[in-house]
SELUM-162886 format. One record per residue (C-alpha): z, x, y. Coordinates in nm, 3 decimals, padded with zeros to 5 digits, m for minus. Last residue first. Example, Ala and Ser with C-alpha at 12.3 -4.5 7.8 and 13.67 -1.06 7.14 Angstrom:
BEGIN
{up = 00.714; east = 01.367; north = m00.106}
{up = 00.780; east = 01.230; north = m00.450}
***
This chain:
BEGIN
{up = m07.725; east = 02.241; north = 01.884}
{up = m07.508; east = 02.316; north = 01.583}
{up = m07.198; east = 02.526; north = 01.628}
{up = m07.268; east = 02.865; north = 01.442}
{up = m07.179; east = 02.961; north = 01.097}
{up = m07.266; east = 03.282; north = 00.939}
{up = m07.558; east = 03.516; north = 00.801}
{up = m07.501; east = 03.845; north = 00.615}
{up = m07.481; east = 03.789; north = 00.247}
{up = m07.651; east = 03.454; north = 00.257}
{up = m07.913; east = 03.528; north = 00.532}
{up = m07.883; east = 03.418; north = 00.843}
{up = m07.763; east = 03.068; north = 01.004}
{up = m07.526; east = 02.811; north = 00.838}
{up = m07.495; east = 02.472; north = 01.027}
{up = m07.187; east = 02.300; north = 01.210}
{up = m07.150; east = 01.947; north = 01.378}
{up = m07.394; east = 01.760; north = 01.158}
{up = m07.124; east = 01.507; north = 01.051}
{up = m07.218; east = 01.628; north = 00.675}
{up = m07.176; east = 02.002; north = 00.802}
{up = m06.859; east = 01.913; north = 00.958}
{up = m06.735; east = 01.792; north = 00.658}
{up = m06.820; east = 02.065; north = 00.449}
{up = m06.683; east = 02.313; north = 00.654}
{up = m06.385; east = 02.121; north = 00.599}
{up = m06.387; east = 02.121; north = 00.276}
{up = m06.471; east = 02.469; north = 00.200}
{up = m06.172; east = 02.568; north = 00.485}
{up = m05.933; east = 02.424; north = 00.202}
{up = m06.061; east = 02.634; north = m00.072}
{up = m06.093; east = 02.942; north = 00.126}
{up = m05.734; east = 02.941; north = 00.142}
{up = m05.621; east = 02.869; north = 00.522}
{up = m05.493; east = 03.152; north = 00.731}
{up = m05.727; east = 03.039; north = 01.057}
{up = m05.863; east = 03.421; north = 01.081}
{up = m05.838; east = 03.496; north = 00.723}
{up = m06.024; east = 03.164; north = 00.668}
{up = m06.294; east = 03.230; north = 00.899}
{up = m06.348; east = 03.617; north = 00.799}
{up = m06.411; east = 03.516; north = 00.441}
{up = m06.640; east = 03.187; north = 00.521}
{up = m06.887; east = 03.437; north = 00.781}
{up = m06.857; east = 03.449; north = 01.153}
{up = m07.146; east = 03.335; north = 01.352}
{up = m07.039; east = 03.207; north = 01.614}
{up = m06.641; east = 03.302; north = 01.745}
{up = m06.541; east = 03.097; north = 02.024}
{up = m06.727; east = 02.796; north = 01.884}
{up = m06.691; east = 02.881; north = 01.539}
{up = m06.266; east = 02.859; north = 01.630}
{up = m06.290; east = 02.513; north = 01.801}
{up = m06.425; east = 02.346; north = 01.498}
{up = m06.197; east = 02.513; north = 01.262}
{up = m05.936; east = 02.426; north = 01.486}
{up = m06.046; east = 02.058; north = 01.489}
{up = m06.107; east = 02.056; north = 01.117}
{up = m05.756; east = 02.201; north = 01.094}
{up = m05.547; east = 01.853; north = 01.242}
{up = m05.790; east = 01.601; north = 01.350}
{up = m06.137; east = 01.569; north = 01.509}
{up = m06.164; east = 01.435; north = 01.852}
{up = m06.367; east = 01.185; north = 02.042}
{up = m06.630; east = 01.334; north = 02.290}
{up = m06.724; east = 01.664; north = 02.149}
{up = m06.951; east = 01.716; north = 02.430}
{up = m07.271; east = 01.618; north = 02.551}
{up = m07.451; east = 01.768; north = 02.254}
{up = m07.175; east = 01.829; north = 02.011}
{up = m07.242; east = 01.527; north = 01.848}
{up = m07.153; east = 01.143; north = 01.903}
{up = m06.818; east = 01.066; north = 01.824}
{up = m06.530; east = 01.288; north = 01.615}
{up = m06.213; east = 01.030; north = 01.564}
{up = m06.009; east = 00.785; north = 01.739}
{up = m05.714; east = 01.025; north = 01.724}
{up = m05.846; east = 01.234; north = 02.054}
{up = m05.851; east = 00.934; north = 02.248}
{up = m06.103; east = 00.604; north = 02.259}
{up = m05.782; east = 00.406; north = 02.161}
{up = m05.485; east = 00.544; north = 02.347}
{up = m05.350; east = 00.895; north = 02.285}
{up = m05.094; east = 00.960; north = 02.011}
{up = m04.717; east = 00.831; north = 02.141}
{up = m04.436; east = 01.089; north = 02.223}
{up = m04.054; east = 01.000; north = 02.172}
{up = m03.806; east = 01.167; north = 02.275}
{up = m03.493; east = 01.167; north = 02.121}
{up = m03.111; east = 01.212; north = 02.221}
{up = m02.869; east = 01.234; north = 01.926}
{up = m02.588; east = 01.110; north = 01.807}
{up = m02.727; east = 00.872; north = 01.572}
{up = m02.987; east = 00.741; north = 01.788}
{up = m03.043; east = 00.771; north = 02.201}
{up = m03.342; east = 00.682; north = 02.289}
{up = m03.612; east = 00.793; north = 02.550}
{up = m04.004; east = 00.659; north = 02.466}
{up = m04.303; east = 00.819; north = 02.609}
{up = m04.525; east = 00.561; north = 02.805}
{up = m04.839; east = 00.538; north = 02.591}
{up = m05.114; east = 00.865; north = 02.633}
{up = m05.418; east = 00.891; north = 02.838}
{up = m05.403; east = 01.268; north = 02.899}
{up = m05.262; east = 01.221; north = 03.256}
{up = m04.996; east = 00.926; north = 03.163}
{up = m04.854; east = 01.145; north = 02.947}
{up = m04.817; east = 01.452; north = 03.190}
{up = m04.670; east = 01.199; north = 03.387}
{up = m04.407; east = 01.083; north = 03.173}
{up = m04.279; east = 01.431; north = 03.061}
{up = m04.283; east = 01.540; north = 03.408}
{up = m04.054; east = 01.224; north = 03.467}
{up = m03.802; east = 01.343; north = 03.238}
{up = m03.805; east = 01.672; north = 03.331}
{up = m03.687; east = 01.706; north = 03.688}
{up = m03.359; east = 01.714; north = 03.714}
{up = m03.327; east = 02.084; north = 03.686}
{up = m03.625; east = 02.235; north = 03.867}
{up = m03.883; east = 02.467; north = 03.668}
{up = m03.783; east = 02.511; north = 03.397}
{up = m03.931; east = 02.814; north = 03.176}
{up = m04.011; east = 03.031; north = 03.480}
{up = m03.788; east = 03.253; north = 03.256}
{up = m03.514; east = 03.230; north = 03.568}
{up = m03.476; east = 02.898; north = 03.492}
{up = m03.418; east = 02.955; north = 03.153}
{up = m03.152; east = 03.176; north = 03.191}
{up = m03.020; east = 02.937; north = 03.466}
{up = m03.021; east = 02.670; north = 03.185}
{up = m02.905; east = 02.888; north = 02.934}
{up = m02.587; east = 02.957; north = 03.192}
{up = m02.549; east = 02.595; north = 03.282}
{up = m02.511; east = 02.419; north = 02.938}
{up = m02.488; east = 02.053; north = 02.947}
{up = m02.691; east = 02.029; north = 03.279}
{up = m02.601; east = 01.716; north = 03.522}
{up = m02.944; east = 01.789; north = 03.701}
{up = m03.057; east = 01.418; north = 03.815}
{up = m03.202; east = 01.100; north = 03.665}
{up = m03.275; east = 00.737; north = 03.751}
{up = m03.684; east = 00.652; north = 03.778}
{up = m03.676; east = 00.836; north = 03.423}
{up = m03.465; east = 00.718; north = 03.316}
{up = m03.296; east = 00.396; north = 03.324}
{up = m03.250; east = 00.295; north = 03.016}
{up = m03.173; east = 00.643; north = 02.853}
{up = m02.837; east = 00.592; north = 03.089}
{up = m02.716; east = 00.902; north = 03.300}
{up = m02.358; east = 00.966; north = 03.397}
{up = m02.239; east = 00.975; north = 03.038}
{up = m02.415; east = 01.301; north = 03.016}
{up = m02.671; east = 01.224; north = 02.733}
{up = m02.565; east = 01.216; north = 02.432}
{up = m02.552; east = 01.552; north = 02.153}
{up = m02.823; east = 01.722; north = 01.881}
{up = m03.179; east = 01.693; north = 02.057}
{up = m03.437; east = 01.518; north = 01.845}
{up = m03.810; east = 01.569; north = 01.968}
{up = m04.060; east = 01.334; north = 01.801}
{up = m04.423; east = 01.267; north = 01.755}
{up = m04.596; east = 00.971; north = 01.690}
{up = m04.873; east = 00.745; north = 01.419}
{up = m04.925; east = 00.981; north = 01.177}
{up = m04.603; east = 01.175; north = 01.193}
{up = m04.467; east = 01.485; north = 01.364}
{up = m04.122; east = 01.561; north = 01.360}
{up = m03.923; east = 01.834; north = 01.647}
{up = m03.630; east = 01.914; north = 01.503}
{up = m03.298; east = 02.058; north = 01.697}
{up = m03.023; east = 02.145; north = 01.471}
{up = m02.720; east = 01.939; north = 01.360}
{up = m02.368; east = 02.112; north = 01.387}
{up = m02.250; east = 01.984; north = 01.716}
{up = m02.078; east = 02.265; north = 01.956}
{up = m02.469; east = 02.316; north = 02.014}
{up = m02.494; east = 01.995; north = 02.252}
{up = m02.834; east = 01.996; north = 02.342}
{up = m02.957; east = 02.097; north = 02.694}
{up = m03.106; east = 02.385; north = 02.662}
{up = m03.302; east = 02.369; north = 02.365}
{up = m03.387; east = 01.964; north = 02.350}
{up = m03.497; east = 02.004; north = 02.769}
{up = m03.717; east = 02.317; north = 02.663}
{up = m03.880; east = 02.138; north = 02.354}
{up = m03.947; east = 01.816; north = 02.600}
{up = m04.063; east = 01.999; north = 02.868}
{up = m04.328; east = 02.169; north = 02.590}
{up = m04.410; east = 01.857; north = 02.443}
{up = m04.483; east = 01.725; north = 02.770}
{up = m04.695; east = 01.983; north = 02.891}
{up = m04.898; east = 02.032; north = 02.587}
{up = m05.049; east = 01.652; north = 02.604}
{up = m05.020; east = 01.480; north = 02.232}
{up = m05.373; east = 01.411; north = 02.135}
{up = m05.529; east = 01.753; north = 02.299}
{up = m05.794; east = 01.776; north = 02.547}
{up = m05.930; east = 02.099; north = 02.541}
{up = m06.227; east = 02.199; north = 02.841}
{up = m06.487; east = 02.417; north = 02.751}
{up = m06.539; east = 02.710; north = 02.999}
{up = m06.790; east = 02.877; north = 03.179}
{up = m06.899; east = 02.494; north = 03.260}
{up = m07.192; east = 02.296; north = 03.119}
{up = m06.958; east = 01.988; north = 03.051}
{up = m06.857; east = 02.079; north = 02.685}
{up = m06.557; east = 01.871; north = 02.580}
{up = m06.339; east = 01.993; north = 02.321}
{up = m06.084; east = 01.652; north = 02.153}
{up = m05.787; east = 01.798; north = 01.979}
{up = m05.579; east = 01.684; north = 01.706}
{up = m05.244; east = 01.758; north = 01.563}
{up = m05.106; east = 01.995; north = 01.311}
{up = m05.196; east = 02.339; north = 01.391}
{up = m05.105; east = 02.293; north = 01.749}
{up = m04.749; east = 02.141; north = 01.697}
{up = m04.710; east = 02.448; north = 01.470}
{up = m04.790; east = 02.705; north = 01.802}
{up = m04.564; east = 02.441; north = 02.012}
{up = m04.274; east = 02.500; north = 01.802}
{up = m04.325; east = 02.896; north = 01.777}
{up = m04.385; east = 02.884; north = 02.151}
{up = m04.061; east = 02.749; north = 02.231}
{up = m03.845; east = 02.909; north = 01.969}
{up = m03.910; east = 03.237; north = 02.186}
{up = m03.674; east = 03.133; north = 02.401}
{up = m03.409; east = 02.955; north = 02.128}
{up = m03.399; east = 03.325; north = 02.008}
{up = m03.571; east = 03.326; north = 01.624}
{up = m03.535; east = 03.140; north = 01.328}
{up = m03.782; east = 02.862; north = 01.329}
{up = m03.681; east = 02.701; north = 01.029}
{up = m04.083; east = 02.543; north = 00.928}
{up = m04.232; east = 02.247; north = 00.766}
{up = m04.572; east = 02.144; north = 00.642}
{up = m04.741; east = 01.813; north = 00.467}
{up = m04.361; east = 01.692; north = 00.353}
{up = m04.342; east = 01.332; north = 00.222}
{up = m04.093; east = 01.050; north = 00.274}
{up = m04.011; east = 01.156; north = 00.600}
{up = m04.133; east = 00.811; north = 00.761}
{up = m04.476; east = 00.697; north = 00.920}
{up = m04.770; east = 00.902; north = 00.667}
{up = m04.771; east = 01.251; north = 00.560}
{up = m04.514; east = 01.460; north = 00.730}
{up = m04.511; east = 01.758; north = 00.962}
{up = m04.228; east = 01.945; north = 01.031}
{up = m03.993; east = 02.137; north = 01.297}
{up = m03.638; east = 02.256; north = 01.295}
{up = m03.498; east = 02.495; north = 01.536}
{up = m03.248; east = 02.694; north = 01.406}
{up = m02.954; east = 02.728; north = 01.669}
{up = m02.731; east = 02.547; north = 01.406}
{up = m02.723; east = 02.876; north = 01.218}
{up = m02.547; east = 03.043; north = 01.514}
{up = m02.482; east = 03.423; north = 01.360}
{up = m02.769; east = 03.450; north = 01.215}
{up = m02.950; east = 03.360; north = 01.565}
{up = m03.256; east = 03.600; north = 01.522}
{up = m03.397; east = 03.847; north = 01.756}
{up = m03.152; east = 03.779; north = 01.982}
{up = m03.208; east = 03.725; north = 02.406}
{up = m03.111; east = 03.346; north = 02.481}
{up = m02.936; east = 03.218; north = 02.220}
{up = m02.702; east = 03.582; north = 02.210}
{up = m02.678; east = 03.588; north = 02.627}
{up = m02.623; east = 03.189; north = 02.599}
{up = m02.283; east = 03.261; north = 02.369}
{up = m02.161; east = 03.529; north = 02.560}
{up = m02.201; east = 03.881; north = 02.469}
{up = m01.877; east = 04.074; north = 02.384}
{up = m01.813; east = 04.441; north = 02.510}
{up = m01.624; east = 04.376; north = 02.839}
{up = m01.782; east = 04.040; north = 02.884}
{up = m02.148; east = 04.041; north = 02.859}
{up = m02.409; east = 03.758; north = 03.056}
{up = m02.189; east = 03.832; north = 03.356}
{up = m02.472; east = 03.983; north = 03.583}
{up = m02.318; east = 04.335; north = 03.553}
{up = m02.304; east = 04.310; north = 03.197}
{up = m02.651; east = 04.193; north = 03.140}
{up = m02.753; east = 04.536; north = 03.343}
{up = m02.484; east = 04.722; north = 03.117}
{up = m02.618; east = 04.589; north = 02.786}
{up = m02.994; east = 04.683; north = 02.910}
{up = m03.001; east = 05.039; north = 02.989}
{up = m03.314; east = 05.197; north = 03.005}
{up = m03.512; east = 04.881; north = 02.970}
{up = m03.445; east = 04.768; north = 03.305}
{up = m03.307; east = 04.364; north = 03.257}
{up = m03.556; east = 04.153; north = 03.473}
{up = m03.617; east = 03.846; north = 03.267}
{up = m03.924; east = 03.933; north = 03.137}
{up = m03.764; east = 04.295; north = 03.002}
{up = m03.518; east = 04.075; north = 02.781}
{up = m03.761; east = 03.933; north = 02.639}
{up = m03.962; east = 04.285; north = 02.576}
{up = m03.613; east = 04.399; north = 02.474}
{up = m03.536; east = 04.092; north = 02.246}
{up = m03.177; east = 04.189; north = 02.108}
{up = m03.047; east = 04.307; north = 01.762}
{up = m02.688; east = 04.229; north = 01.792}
{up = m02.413; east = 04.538; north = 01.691}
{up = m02.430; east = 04.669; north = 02.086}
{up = m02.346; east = 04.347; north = 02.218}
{up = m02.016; east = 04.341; north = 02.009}
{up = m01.911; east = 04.053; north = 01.797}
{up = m01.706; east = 03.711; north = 01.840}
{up = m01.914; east = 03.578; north = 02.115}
{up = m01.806; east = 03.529; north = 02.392}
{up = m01.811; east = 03.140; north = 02.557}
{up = m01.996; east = 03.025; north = 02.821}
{up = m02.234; east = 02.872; north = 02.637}
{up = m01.968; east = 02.722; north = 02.524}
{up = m01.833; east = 02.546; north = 02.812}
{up = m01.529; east = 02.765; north = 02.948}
{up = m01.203; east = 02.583; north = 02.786}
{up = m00.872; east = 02.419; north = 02.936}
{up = m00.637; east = 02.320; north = 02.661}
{up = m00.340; east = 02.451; north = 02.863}
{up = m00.439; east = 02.369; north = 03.196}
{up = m00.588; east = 02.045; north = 03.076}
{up = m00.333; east = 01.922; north = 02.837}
{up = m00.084; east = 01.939; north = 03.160}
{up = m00.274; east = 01.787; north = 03.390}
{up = m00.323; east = 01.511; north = 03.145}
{up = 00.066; east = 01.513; north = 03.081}
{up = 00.087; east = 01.494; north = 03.478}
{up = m00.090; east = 01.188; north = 03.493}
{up = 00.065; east = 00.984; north = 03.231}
{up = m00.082; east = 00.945; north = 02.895}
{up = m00.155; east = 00.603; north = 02.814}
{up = 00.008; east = 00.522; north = 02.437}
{up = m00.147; east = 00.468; north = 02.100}
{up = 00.154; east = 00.300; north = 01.907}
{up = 00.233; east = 00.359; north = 01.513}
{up = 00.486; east = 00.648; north = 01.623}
{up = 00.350; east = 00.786; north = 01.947}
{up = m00.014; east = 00.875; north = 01.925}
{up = m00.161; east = 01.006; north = 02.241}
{up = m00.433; east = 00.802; north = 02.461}
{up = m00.618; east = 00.980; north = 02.783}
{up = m00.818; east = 00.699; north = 03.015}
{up = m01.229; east = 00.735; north = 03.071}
{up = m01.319; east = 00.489; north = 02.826}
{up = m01.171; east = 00.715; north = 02.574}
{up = m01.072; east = 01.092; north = 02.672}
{up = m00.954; east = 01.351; north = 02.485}
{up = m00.714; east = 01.585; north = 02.649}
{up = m00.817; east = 01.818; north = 02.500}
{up = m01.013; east = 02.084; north = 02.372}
{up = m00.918; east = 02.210; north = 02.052}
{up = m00.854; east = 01.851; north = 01.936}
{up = m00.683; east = 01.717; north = 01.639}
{up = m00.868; east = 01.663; north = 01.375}
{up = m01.084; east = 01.294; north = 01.349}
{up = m01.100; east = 01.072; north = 01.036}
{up = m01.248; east = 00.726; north = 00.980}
{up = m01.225; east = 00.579; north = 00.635}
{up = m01.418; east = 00.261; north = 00.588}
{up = m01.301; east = m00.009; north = 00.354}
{up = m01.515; east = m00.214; north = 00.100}
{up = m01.452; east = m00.613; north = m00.037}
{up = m01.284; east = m00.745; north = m00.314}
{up = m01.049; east = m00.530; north = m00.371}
{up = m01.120; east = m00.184; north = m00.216}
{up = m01.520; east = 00.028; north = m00.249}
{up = m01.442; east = 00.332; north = m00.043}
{up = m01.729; east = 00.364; north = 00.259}
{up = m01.670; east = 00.774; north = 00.464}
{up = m01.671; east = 00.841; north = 00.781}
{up = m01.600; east = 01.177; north = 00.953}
{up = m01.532; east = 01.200; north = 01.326}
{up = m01.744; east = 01.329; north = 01.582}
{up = m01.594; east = 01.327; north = 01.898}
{up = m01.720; east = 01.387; north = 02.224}
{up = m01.516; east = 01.533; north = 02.520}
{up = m01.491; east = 01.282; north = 02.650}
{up = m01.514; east = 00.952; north = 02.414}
{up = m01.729; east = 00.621; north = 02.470}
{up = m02.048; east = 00.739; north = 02.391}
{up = m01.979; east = 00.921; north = 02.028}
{up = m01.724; east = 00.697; north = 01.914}
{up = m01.951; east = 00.415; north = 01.971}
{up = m02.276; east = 00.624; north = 01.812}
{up = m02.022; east = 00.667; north = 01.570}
{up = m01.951; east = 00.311; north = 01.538}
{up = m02.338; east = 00.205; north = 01.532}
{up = m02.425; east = 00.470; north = 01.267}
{up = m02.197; east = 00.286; north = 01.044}
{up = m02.271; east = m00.015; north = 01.084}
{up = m02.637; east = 00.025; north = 01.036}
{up = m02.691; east = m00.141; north = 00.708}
{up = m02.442; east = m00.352; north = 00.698}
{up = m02.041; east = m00.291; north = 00.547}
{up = m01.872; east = m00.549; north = 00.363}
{up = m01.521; east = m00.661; north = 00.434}
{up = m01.342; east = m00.850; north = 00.216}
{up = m01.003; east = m00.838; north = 00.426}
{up = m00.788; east = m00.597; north = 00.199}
{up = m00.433; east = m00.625; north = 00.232}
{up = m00.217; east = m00.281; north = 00.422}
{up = m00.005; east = m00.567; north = 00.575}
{up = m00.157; east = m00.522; north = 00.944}
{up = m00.503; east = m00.631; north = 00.769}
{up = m00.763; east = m00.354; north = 00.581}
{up = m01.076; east = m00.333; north = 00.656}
{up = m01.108; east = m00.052; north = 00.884}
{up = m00.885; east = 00.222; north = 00.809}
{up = m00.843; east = 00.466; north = 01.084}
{up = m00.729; east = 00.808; north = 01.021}
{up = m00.550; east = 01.088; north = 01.205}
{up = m00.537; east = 01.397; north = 01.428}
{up = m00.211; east = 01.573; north = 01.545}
{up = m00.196; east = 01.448; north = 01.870}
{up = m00.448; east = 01.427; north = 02.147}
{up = m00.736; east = 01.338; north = 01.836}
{up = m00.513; east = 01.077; north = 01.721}
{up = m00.520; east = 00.915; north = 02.081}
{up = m00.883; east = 00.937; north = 02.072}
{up = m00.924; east = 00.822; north = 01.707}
{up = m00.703; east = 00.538; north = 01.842}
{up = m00.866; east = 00.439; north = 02.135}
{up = m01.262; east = 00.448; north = 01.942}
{up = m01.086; east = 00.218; north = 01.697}
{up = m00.958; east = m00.005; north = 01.933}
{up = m01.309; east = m00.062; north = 02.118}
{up = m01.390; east = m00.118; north = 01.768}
{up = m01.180; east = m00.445; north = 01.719}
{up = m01.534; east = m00.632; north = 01.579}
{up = m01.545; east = m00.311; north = 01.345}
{up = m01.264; east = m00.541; north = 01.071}
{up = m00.966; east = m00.566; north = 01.003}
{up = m00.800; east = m00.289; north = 01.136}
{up = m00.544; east = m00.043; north = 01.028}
{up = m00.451; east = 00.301; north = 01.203}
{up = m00.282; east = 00.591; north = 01.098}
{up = m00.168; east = 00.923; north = 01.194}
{up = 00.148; east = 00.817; north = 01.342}
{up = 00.212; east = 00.533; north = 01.113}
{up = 00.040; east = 00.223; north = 00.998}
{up = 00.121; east = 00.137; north = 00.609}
{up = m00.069; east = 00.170; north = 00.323}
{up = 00.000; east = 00.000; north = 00.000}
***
């Protein structure tokens, strides 16, 4: 029979979840605790039975409504005739906790409003830098660090640890957290700083086409995610006569990019999820571990949004990359740089803790409605995924034979035989020469 005590909590059901998010905040301030949902005052089971979503929906609860954010663990128990959910938090390394902007502590089987000075007093003693911030618990001269990167951001080569010390990105002989994200070769030591990113076949994550752990600093990360983005979406060419062909891709490289930057920089990293970037048949998705800042609603952005950055020093880091280029800003880049290459609205959500963005393929008569007409007059529609690279690549380089193709693209020769194929049937490409020393040229 359980009974309500200092580190637990019974309710009946997640209709009292305002409660729930008080209590785990007040247990959170004290020792840490449980609540039992689905269970009356007398310890009796109420029948409940949990949906679909209920559980994401009282994290995400927990999630918005706390401060600093807490992430408790949640686990179903089949009880009588019904189920009962188990929802732990630890105490707090960082308090005072806050829920619905007031601070709770546990006091026998009561959750009780701190008083003003016991807040003040929390805060000076729990009081903790942000982590990116934070040092690192090794030495700068033990990490591996990005001297070309490092270089770009206008550290002399000579000596760099004592140029990053000077500006505050080392203290004493520790690095701090956004010097090692920033400047590493390779995060080992921050395995949520991996950046996810995958293709899949079809609308859900059923099946895997291509993935990638981008381990590298969450700088270079940038390119890496863009580079696979590349390989796995399409991309209309249109020759106008000019020096130059112009690209037109189905998801517009600007956005992605400001979206990649803002999941980077601005995600919570005290969280232990990783940012993944997921590309589908019919969209394309950035998920960013952490909320948004409760001062900024996904509903209203982004006509409503300013600089409220998560993590300051990456984000001056960044800044001074030429990475970002004002903070506050984002959000409606991302829009217009949609709205330039024909593309849906984006979509901003928060889900499951995180913050997603949400990019839509071009309208119909983009990139995904297919190759039209001929190369004449421009490759007008679009040809998907490696057909359009292979495309792209015998224009910049006629004349090149099957092996030098796929070593170039770093396909099997298998793969680039069918689409050669293909664009052969379309009449896009043609085979010139001899067969030993001929190659394939962009068809007139």
């Amino acid at each position: 029979m359980w009974k309500e005590s200092e580190a637990l909590e019974l309710k009946s059901s997640f209709a009292e979840w305002r409660e729930i998010v008080v209590s785990l905040a007040a247990f959170s301030n004290k020792s840490g605790g449980t609540v039992i949902v689905g269970l009356n005052d007398d310890g009796e089971p109420t029948g409940l039975l949990v949906g679909g979503t209920t559980l994401e929906d009282i994290a995400n609860k927990v999630r918005q409504h706390t401060d600093p954010v807490l992430y408790p663990s949640i686990n179903v128990k089949t009880h009588g005739p019904g189920e009962i959910v188990e929802i732990t938090v630890p105490a707090s390394d960082n308090k005072p906790v806050f829920a619905f902007d007031r601070a709770y502590i546990r006091v026998g089987r009561a959750n009780q409003k701190m008083s003003n000075e016991a807040v003040r007093s929390l805060i000076k003693r729990y009081a903790m830098p942000a982590f990116d911030e934070q040092e690192m618990p090794v030495k700068a001269t033990a990490v591996a660090w990005d001297t070309m990167l490092l270089e770009q951001f206008g550290v002399p080569a000579k000596d760099p640890l004592a140029a990053l010390k000077k500006q505050g990105l080392i203290k004493a002989s520790r690095p701090l957290n956004a010097t090692y994200l920033c400047f590493c070769r390779e995060p080992q030591r921050s395995p949520n700083a991996i950046v996810k990113v995958a293709r899949f076949k079809g609308r859900d994550m059923a099946v895997f086409i291509d993935m990638k752990d981008i381990n590298t600093s969450i700088v270079r990360a940038v390119d890496e995610v863009i580079d696979f983005i590349k390989r796995h979406t399409g991309m209309a060419v249109e020759i106008s006569g000019k020096a130059r062909r112009s690209e037109r891709w189905e998801y517009p490289l600007e956005a992605l990019r400001e979206a990649v930057v803002n999941a980077v920089v601005h995600r919570d990293y005290t969280d232990p999820g990783t940012v993944q970037i997921r590309i589908f048949d019919d969209r394309l998705e950035v998920w960013s571990p952490g909320l948004l800042p409760k001062e900024l609603s996904v509903k209203h952005l982004p006509r409503e949004s300013r600089s409220i950055p998560r993590n300051r020093t990456i984000a001056r880091i960044f800044h001074a990359l030429h990475l970002i280029e004002s903070w506050g800003s984002g959000f409606q880049r991302i829009v217009d740089a949609c709205e330039r290459n024909a593309n849906p609205a984006p979509l901003f959500e928060e889900k499951a803790g995180a913050f997603v963005i949400t990019v839509l393929p071009q309208k119909k008569g983009g990139v995904t409605g297919g190759v039209t007409g001929g190369v004449t007059g421009g490759v007008t529609g679009g040809v998907t995924g490696g057909v359009n690279r292979l495309l792209s690549f015998i224009q910049d380089n006629p004349g090149k034979r099957t092996v030098e193709i796929a070593k170039a693209l770093g396909v099997p020769s298998k793969t680039l035989e069918k689409w050669l194929d293909r664009l052969k049937k379309e009449r896009r490409v043609e085979f010139k020469g001899a067969p030993k020393t001929g190659g394939y040229f962009v068809k007139e």
